[in-house]
C-alpha positions as CSV (number, residue, x, y, z in Angstrom):
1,X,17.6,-28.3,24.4
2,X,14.9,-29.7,22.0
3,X,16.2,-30.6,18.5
4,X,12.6,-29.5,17.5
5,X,13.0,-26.7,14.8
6,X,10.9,-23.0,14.5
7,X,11.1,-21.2,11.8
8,X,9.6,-17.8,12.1
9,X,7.9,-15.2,10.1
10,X,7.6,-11.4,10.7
11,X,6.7,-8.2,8.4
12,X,9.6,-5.5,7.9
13,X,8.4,-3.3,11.0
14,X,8.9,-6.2,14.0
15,X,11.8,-7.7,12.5
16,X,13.6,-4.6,13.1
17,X,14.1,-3.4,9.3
18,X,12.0,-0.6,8.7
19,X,8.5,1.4,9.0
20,X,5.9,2.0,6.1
21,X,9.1,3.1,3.5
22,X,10.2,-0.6,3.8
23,X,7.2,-2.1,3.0
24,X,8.3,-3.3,-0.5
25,X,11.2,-5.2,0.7
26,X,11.6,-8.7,-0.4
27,X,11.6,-11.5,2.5
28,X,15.2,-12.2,3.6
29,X,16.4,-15.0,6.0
30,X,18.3,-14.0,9.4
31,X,19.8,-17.3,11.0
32,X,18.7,-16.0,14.7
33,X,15.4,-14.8,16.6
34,X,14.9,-11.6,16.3
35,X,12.7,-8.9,18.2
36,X,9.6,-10.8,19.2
37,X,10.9,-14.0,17.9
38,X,13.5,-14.0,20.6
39,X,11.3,-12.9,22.9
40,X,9.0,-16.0,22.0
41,X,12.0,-18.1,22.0
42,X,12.4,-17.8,25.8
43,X,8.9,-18.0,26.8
44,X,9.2,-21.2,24.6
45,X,12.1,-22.4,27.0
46,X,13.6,-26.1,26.1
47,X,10.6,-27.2,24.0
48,X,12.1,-26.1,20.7
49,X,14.5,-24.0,19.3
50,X,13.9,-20.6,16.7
51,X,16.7,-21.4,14.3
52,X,15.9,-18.7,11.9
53,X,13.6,-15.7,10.9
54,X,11.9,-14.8,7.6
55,X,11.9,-11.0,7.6
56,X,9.6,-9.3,4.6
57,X,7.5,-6.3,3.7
58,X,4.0,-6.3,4.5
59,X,3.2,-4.7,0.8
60,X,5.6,-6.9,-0.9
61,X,3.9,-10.1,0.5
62,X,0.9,-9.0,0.0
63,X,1.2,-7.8,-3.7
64,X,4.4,-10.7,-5.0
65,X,3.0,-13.7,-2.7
66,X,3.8,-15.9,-5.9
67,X,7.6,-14.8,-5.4
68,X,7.1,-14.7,-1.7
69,X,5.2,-18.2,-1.5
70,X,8.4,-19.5,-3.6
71,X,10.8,-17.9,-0.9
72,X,9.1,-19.6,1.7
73,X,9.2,-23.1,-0.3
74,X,13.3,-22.7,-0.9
75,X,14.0,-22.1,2.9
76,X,12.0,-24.6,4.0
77,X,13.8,-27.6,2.2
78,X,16.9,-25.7,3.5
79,X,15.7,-25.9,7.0
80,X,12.6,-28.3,7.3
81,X,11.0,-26.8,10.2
82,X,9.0,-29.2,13.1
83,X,6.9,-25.6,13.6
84,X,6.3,-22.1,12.1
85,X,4.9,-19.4,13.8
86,X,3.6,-16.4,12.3
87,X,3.1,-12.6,13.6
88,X,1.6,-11.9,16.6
89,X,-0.2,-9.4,13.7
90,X,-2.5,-8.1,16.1
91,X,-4.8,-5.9,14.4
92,X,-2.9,-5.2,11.5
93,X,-4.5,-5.8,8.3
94,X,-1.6,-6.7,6.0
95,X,0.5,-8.2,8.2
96,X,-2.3,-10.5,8.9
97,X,-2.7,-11.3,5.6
98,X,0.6,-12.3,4.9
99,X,0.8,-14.2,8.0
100,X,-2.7,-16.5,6.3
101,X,-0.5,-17.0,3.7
102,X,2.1,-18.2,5.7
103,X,-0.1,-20.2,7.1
104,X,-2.1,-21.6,4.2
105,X,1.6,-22.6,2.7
106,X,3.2,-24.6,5.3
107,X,0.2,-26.2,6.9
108,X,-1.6,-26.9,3.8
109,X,0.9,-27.5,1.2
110,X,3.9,-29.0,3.6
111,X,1.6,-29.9,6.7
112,X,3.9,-28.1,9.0
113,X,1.7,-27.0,12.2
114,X,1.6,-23.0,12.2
115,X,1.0,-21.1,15.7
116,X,0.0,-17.0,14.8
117,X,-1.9,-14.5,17.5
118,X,-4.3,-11.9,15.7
119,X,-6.9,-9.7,16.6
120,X,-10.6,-10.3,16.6
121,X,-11.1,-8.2,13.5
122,X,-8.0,-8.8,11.8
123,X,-9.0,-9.3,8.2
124,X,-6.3,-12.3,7.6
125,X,-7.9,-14.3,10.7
126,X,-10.8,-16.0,9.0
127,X,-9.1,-17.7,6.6
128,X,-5.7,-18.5,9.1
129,X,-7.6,-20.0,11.8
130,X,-9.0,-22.9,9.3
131,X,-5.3,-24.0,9.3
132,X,-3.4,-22.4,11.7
133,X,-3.8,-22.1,15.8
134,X,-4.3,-18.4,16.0
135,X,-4.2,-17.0,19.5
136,X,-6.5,-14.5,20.7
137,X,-4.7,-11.1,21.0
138,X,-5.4,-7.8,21.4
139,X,-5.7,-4.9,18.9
140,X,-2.1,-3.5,19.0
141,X,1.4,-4.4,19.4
142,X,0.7,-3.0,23.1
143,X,-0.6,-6.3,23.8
144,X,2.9,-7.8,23.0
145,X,4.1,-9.2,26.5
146,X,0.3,-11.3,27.0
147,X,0.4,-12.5,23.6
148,X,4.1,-14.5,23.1
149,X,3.2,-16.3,26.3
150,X,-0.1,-18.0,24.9
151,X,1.6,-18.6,21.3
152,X,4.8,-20.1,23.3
153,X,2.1,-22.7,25.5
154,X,0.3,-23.5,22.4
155,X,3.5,-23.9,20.9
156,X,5.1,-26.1,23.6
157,X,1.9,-28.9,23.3
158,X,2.3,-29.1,19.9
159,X,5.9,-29.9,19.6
160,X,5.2,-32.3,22.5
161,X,2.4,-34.2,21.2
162,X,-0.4,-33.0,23.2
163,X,-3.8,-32.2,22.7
164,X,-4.8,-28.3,22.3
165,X,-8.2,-27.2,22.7
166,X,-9.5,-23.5,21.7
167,X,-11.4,-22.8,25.2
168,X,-8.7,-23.9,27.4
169,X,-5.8,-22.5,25.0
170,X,-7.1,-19.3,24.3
171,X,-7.1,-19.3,20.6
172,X,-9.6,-19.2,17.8
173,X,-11.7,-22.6,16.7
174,X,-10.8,-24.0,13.6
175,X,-14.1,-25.5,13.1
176,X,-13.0,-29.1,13.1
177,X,-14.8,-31.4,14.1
178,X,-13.4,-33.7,16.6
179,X,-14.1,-37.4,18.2
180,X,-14.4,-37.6,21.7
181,X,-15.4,-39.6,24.3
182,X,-18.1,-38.7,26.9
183,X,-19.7,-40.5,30.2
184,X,-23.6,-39.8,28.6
185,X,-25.0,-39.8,25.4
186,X,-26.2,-37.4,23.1
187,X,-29.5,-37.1,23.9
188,X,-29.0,-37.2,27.7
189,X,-26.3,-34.2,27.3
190,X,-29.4,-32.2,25.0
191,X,-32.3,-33.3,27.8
192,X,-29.9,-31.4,30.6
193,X,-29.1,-28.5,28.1
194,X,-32.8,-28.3,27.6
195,X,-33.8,-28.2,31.2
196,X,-31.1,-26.0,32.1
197,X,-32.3,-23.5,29.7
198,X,-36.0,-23.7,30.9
199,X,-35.2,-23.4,34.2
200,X,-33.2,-20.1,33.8
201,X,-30.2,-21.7,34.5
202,X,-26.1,-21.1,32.8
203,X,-25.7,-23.2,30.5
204,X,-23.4,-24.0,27.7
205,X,-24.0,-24.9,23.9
206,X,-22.1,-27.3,22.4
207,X,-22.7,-26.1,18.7
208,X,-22.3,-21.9,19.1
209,X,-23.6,-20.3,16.6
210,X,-22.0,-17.5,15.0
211,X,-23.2,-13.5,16.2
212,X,-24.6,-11.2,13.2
213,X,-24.8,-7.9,13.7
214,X,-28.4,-6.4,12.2
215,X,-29.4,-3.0,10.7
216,X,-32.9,-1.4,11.0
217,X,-33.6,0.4,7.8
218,X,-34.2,3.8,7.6
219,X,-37.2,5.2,6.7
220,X,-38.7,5.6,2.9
221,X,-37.5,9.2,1.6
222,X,-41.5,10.3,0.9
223,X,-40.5,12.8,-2.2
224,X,-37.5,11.8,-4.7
225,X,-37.8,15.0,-6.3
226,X,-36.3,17.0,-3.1
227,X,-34.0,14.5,-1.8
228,X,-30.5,15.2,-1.8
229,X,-28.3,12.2,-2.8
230,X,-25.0,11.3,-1.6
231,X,-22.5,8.7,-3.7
232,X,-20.2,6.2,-1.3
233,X,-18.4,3.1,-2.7
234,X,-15.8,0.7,-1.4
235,X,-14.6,0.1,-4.8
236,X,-11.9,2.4,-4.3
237,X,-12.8,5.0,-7.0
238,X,-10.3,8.2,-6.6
239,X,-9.2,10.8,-8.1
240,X,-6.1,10.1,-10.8
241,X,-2.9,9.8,-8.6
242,X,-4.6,8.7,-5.3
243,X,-3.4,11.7,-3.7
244,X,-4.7,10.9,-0.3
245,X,-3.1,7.6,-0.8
246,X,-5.6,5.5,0.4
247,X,-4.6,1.8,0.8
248,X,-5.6,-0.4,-2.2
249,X,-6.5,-3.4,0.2
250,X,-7.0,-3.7,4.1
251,X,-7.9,0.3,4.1
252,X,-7.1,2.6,7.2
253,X,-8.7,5.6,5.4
254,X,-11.6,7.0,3.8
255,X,-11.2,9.9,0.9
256,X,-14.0,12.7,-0.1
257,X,-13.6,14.5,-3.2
258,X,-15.9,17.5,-4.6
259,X,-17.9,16.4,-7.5
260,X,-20.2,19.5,-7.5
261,X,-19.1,20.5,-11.1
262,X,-18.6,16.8,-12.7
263,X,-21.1,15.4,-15.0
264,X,-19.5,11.7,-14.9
265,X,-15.9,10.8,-13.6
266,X,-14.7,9.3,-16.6
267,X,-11.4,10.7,-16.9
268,X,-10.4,12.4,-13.7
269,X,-10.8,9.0,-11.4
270,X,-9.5,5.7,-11.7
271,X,-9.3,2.5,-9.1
272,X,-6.3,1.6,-6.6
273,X,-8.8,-1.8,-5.6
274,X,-6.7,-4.9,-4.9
275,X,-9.3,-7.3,-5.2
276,X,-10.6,-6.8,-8.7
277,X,-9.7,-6.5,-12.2
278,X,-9.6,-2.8,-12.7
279,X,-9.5,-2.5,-16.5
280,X,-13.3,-1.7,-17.3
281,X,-13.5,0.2,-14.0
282,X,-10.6,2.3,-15.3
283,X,-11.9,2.8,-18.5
284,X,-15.0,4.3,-17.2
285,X,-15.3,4.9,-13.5
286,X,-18.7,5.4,-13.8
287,X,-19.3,2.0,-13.6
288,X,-18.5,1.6,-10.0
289,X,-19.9,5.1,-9.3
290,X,-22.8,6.3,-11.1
291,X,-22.3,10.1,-11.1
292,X,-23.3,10.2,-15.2
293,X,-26.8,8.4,-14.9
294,X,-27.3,10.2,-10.7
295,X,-27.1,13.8,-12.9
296,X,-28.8,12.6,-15.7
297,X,-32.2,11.9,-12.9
298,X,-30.9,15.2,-11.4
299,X,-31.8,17.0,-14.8
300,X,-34.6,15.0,-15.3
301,X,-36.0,16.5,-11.5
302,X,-36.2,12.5,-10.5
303,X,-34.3,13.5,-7.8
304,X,-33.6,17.0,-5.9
305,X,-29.9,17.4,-5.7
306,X,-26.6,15.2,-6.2
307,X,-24.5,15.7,-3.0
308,X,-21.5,18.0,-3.7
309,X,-19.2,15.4,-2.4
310,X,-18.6,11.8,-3.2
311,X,-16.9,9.3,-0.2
312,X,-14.5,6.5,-1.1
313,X,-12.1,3.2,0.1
314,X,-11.5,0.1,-0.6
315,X,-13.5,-2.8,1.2
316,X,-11.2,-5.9,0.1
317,X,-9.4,-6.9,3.3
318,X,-10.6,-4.3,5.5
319,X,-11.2,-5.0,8.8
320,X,-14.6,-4.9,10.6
321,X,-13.8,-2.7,13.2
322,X,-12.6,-0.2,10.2
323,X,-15.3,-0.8,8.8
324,X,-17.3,-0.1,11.0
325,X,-15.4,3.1,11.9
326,X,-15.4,4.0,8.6
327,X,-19.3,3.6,8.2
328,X,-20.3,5.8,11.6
329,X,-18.0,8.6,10.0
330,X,-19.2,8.9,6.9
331,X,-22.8,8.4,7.7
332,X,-22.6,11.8,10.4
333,X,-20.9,13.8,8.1
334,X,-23.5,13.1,5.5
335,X,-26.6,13.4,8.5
336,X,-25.2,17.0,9.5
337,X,-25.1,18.2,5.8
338,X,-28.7,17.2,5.6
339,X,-28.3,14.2,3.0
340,X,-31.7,12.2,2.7
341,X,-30.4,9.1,0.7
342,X,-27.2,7.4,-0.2
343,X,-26.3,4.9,-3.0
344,X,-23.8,2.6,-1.7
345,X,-21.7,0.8,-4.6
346,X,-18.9,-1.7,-4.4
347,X,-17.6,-3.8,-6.9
């Protein structure tokens, strides 16, 4: 057995202590693998050993990462760990952010190499793959028996000194730059690349460049003074008491509230945003969500109609494809109720 050392981190759901209700717990230390950390252990075989696993809440990370961070610091000059892995999180927003910051602390601060496994989408991943070697997973814990394998390989060339490369490893570039030999020069290698591409041939880049999705507009609404107007925000504006408890960062929800007999919504809604200071928001709402100055053109015949209900989440954290989900959702509901313009607000 390898004397190498593995610490490893997991949220309150896969190290076996609880579901949503134990999401405040504190991070504890188990001196054994447990759940998917033994199951990564023998995937791993005799390349190192899991001597330990950091079990905490997802919204306790995520909300006390000061305390957490400082946790994290005390075990490892108890342990000093050769490696730390991290999730697999999948597709799960918080757990991926506290697995970043798992990351960010031992391979930036200590310079301990970090393996995780997240989703495409996950919000945590573009910040943890600058630092970490994230495998490529898929979107839910489903995906459990093909992700261990590829953290365990990556795992194994680490602790034994070899080289790991994102396309043959199967996990997300860091965007390092690295020096490496080759048989021809630069301008040979873009001369082929060039004449491969003319001639309709496969080819492949050696810079990709990243995919952005794009939008056509909409059309010009031709009269203001008929249109109907809808108010959406991602600044997490809601009603006082969140009653559909909508997540305050990495959302899974969407709220819609009737604001047919409001004026303004200074003093029936508040913020539950994680990512901003929520003071002036607080103090009058209206900043975020302009209900007060949308009637006010409303009285003034500006515009035709304010739309009886107003759509809400929070945007910090969330992930694309939630996003995205989010988006196609509201944007029927509004089409079917015959909405002709929205004003989109976040923070």
């Amino acid at each position: 057995m390898s004397n190498k050392k593995i610490l490893y981190y997991l949220n309150q759901f896969f190290g076996q202590i609880g579901g949503e209700e134990k999401a405040d717990i504190p991070p504890m230390l188990k001196e054994e693998a447990v759940g998917p950390a033994a199951a990564y252990a023998q995937k791993l075989g005799d390349a190192g050993e899991v001597v330990a696993t950091v079990i905490c809440g997802d919204n306790y990370f995520n909300e006390n990462k000061d305390e957490a961070i400082a946790f994290l610091k005390k075990i490892n000059d108890e342990i000093k760990p050769d490696l730390v892995v991290a999730g697999p999180a999948f597709n799960a927003g918080r757990y991926g952010m506290a697995c970043q910051g798992v990351a960010e602390f031992f391979a930036k601060e200590i310079g301990i190499p970090v393996i995780s496994g997240m989703y495409e989408e996950n919000p945590g991943l573009e910040e943890a793959r600058k630092v970490a070697y994230v495998a490529k997973t898929g979107d839910s814990a489903a995906k459990m028996r093909k992700a261990l394998p590829i953290m365990a390989k990556i795992s194994e060339k680490i602790l034994n000194g070899e080289l790991v490369k994102p396309d043959v490893d199967n996990y997300f570039a860091q965007g390092k730059r690295l020096t490496v030999f080759s048989e021809k020069t630069g301008s040979q290698r873009a001369v082929e690349l060039l004449m491969k591409r003319l001639n309709g041939e496969e080819f492949k880049t050696e810079l990709p460049m990243p995919v952005f999705d794009t939008v056509d507009p909409a059309p010009a609404i031709k009269d203001m003074s008929k249109a109907t107007i809808a108010l959406v925000t991602s600044g997490g504006i809601v009603p006082l008491g969140n009653p559909d408890r909508i997540q305050s960062a990495s959302a899974q929800k969407w709220g819609k509230y009737d604001v047919s007999k409001l004026d303004a919504l200074k003093g029936d809604y508040c913020t539950i945003h994680g990512g901003y200071d929520p003071v002036y928001a607080n103090e009058d709402p209206d900043r975020v969500v302009p209900l007060d100055s949308l009637r006010m053109l409303e009285k003034e015949g500006k515009i035709g109609k304010v739309f009886d209900m107003f759509y809400t989440t929070t945007g910090t954290g969330t992930a694309i494809g939630n996003s995205i989900t989010f988006g196609t959702e509201i944007g029927q509901e509004l089409k079917d109720a015959g909405v002709d313009g929205v004003i989109l607000t976040s923070t």
